[in-house]
C-alpha positions as CSV (number, residue, x, y, z in Angstrom):
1,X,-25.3,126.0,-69.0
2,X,-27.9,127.5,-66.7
3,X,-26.9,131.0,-64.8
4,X,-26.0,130.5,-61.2
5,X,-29.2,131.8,-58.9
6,X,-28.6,135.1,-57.2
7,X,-28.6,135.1,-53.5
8,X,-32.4,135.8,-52.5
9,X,-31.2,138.5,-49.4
10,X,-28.8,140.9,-50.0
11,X,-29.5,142.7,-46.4
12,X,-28.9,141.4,-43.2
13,X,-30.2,142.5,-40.3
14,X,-29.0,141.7,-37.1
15,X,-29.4,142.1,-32.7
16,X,-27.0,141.3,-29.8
17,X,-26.7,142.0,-26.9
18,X,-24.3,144.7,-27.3
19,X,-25.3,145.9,-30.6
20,X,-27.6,146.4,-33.9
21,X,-27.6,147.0,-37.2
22,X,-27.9,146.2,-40.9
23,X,-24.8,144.6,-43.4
24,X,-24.5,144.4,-46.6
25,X,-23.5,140.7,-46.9
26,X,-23.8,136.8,-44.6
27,X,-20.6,137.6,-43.9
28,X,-20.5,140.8,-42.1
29,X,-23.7,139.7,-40.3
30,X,-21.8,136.5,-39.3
31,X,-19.3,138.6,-38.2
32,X,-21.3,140.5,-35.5
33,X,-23.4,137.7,-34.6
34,X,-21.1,134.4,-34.4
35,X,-20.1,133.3,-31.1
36,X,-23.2,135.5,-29.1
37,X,-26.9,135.0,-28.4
38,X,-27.9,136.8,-31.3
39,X,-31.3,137.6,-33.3
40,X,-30.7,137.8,-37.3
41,X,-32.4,137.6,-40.5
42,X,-31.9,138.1,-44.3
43,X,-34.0,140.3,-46.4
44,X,-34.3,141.3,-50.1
45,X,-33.9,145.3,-49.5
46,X,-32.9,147.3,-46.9
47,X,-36.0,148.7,-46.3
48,X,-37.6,145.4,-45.2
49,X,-34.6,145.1,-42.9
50,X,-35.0,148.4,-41.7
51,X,-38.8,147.6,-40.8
52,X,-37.6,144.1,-38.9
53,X,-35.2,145.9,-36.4
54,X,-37.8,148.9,-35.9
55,X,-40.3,146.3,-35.3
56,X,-38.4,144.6,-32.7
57,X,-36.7,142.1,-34.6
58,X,-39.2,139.4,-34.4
59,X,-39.2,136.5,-35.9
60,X,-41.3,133.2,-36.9
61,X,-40.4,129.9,-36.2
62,X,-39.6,128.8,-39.1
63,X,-36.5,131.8,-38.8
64,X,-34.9,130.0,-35.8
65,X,-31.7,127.9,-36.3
66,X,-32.5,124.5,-35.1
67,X,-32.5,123.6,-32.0
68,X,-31.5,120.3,-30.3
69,X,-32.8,118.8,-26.6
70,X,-31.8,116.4,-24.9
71,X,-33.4,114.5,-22.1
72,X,-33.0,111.8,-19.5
73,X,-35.6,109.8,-17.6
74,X,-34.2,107.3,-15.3
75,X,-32.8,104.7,-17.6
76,X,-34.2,106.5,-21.0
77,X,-32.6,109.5,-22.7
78,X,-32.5,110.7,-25.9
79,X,-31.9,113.6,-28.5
80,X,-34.8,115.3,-30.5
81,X,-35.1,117.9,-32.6
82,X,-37.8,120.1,-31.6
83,X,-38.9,120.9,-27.8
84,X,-42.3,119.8,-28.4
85,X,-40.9,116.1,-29.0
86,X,-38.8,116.8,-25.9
87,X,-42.0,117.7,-24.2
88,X,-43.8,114.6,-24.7
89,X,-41.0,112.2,-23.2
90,X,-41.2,114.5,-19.6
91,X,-44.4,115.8,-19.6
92,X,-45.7,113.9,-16.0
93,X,-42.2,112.6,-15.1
94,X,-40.9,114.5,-11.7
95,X,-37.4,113.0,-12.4
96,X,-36.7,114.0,-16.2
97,X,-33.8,116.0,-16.6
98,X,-33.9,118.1,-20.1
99,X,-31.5,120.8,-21.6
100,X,-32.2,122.6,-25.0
101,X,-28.7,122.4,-27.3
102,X,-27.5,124.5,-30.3
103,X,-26.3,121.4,-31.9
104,X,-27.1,117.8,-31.7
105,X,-23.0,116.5,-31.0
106,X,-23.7,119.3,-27.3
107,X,-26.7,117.6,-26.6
108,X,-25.2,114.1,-26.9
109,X,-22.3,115.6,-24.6
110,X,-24.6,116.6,-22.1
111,X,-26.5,113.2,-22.0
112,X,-22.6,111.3,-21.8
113,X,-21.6,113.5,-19.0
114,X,-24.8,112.2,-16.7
115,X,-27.7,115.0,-17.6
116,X,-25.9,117.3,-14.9
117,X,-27.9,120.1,-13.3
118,X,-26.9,123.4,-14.1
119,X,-26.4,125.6,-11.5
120,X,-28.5,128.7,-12.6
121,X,-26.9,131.0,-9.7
122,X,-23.6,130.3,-11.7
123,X,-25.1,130.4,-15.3
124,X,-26.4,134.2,-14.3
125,X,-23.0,135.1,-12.9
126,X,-21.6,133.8,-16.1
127,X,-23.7,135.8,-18.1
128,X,-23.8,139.1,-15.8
129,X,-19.7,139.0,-16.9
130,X,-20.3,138.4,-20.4
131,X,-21.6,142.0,-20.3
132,X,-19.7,145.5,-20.1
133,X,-18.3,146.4,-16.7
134,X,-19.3,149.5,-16.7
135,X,-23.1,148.5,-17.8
136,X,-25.8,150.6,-16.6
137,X,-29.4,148.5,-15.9
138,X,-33.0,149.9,-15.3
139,X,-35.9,148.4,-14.5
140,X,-39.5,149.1,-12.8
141,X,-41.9,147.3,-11.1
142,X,-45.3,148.1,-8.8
143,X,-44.2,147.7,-4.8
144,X,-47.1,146.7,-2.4
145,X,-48.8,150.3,-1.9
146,X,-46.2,152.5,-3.2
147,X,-47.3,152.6,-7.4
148,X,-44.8,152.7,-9.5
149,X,-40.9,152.1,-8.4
150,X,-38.1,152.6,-10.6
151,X,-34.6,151.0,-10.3
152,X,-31.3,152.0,-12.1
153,X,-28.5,149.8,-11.3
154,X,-24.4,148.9,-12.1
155,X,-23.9,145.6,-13.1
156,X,-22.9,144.4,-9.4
157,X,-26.6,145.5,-8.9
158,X,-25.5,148.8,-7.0
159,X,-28.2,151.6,-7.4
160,X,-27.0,153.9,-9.5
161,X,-30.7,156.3,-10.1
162,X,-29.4,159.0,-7.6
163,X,-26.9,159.9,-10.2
164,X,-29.7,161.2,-12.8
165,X,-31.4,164.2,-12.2
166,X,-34.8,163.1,-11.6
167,X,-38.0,165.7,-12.0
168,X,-40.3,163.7,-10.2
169,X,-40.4,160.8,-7.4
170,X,-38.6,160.2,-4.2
171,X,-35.6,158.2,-3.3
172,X,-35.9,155.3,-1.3
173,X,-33.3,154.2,1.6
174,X,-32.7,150.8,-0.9
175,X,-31.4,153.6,-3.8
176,X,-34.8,153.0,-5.5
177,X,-37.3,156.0,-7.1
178,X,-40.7,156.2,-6.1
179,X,-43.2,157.5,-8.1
180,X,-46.3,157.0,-6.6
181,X,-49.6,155.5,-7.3
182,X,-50.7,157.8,-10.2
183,X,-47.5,156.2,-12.2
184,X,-48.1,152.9,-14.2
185,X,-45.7,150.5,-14.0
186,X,-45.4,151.3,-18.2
187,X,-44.8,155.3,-17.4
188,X,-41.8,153.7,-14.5
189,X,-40.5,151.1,-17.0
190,X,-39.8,154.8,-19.8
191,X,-39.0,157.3,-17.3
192,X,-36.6,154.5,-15.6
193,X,-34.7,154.1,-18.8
194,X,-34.5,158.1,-19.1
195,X,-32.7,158.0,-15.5
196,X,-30.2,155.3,-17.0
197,X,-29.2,157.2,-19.5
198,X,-28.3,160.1,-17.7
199,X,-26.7,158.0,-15.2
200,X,-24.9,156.2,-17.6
201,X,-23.3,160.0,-18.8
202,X,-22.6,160.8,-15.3
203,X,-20.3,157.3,-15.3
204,X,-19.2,157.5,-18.8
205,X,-20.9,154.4,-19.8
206,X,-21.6,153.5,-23.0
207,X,-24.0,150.8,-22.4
208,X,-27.7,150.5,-21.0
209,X,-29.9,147.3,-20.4
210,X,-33.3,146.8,-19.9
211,X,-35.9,144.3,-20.0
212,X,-38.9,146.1,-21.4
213,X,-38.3,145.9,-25.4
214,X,-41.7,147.8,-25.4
215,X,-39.8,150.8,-24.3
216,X,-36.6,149.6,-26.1
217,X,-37.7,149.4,-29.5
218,X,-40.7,152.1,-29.4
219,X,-41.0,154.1,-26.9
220,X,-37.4,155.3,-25.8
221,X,-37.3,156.2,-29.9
222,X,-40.5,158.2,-29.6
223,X,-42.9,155.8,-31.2
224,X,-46.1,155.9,-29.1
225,X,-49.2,155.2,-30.7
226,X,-51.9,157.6,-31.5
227,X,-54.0,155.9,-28.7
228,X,-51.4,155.5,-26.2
229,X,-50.4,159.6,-26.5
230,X,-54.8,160.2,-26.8
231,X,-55.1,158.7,-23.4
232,X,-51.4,158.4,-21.7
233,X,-50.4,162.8,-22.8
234,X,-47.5,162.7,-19.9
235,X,-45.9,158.9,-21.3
236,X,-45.9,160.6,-24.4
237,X,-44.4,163.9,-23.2
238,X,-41.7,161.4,-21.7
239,X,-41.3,159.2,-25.0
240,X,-40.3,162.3,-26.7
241,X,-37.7,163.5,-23.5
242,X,-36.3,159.9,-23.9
243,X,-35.4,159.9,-27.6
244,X,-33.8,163.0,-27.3
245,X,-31.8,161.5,-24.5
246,X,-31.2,158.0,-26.6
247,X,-30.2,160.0,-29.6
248,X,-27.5,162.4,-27.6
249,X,-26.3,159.0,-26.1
250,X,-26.0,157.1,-29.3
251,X,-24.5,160.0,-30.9
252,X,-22.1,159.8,-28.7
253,X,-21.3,156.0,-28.9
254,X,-23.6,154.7,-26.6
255,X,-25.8,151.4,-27.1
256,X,-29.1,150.7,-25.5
257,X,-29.9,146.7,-25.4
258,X,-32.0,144.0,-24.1
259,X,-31.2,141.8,-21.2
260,X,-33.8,138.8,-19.8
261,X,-35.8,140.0,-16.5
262,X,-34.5,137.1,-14.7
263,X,-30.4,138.3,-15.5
264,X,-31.0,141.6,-15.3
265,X,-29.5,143.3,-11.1
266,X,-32.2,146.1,-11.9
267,X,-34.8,143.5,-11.8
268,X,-37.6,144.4,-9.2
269,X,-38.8,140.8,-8.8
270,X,-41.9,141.3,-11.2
271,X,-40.3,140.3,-14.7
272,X,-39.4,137.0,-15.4
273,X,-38.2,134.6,-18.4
């Protein structure tokens, strides 16, 4: 009788929106994951899982589920499997109506209820009240003539940034930080998330968003490369200000996660999806 195989991952590694970690088992990770927009992935060790989430828990495409679309072109519609298939029916056709699906019996829905628009206003609302109430948001951007401008938000998009002690910059009338010309916009995106966390404390959240997974995933843990600290000294004086701020707030129950430019109330109007 031939042995049954062992499972080839016994670590799984998994992002939300919420949350991150590492299980022991499909099932925990399913646990954490079903339901949500999620990023996951099973490894051999815990080590390799480790190295996905510090790496920013990318993935091929050969490690996404599969994905349906559906599309509708005057009298023709149809489901296919892939969005490059999908591509080919509307490329050049003003009037197509397409929608990507998690499953082919959606997509068929969709087509059977007439292709409707979606109204995006409504699908950000949606999402915006998936998300924690008391959610703290942070973005930068570079305003005409003014460098760098920070903004730390709730999540009705109500500035929050004069809540954190801030070392540097000058408040706006709009409740946004200036920091001047000599500020990239990658220096406001870091120092940005550093005011959401303290703000954040001052509210007794336990939850901060961004949009820059640079700063998420590297920098606001103190990884900055030997380059970037050569040439950037104050970012990396920052990066390290940061962690210590992350860990305090994580130690304390806090999360810091990703939100999309284009859902996030912080957003400055130069990130989009």
């Amino acid at each position: 009788m031939p042995r049954p195989r062992k499972p080839k991952n016994h670590w799984y590694a998994y992002v939300t929106a919420r949350a991150r970690g590492i299980t022991p088992s499909w099932e925990a990770c399913e646990a954490k994951v079903k339901g949500r927009p999620a990023r996951y992935k099973g490894f051999p060790d815990r080590a390799s899982a480790e190295r996905w989430l510090a790496e920013g828990a990318r993935y091929d495409e050969s490690d996404k589920a599969p994905r349906f679309y559906a599309y509708r072109v005057g009298d023709e519609q149809g489901v296919v499997e892939s969005w490059s298939a999908c591509e080919r029916e509307v490329r050049g056709r003003p009037q197509a109506r397409y929608r990507g699906f998690p499953d082919r019996a959606a997509a068929a829905a969709w087509l059977a209820a007439g292709a409707p628009h979606r109204d995006r206003a409504l699908d950000k609302q949606e999402a915006l009240e998936a998300l924690p109430e008391d959610a703290v948001f942070f973005d930068s951007g570079t305003g005409p003539g003014r460098g760098a401008e920070v903004n730390v938000t709730d999540r009705a998009g109500v500035p929050v940034a004069h809540l954190a002690e801030s070392e540097e910059g000058e408040l706006t009338p709009q409740g946004t930080l200036v920091l001047g010309r000599r500020r990239t916009n990658n220096y406001g995106e870091l120092y940005a998330c550093l005011l959401a966390l303290r703000a954040a404390a001052r509210l007794g959240s336990r939850h901060v968003y961004g949009d820059s997974r640079l700063v998420l995933d590297y920098w606001s843990h103190g990884h900055v490369s030997t380059e970037k600290r050569a040439s950037d000294p104050d970012l990396a004086a920052l990066a390290g200000r940061t962690r210590e701020a992350r860990t305090a707030f994580e130690r304390s129950g806090g999360t810091l996660a990703h939100v999309p430019g284009g859902l996030n109330p912080a957003d400055l109007g130069f990130h989009r999806d």
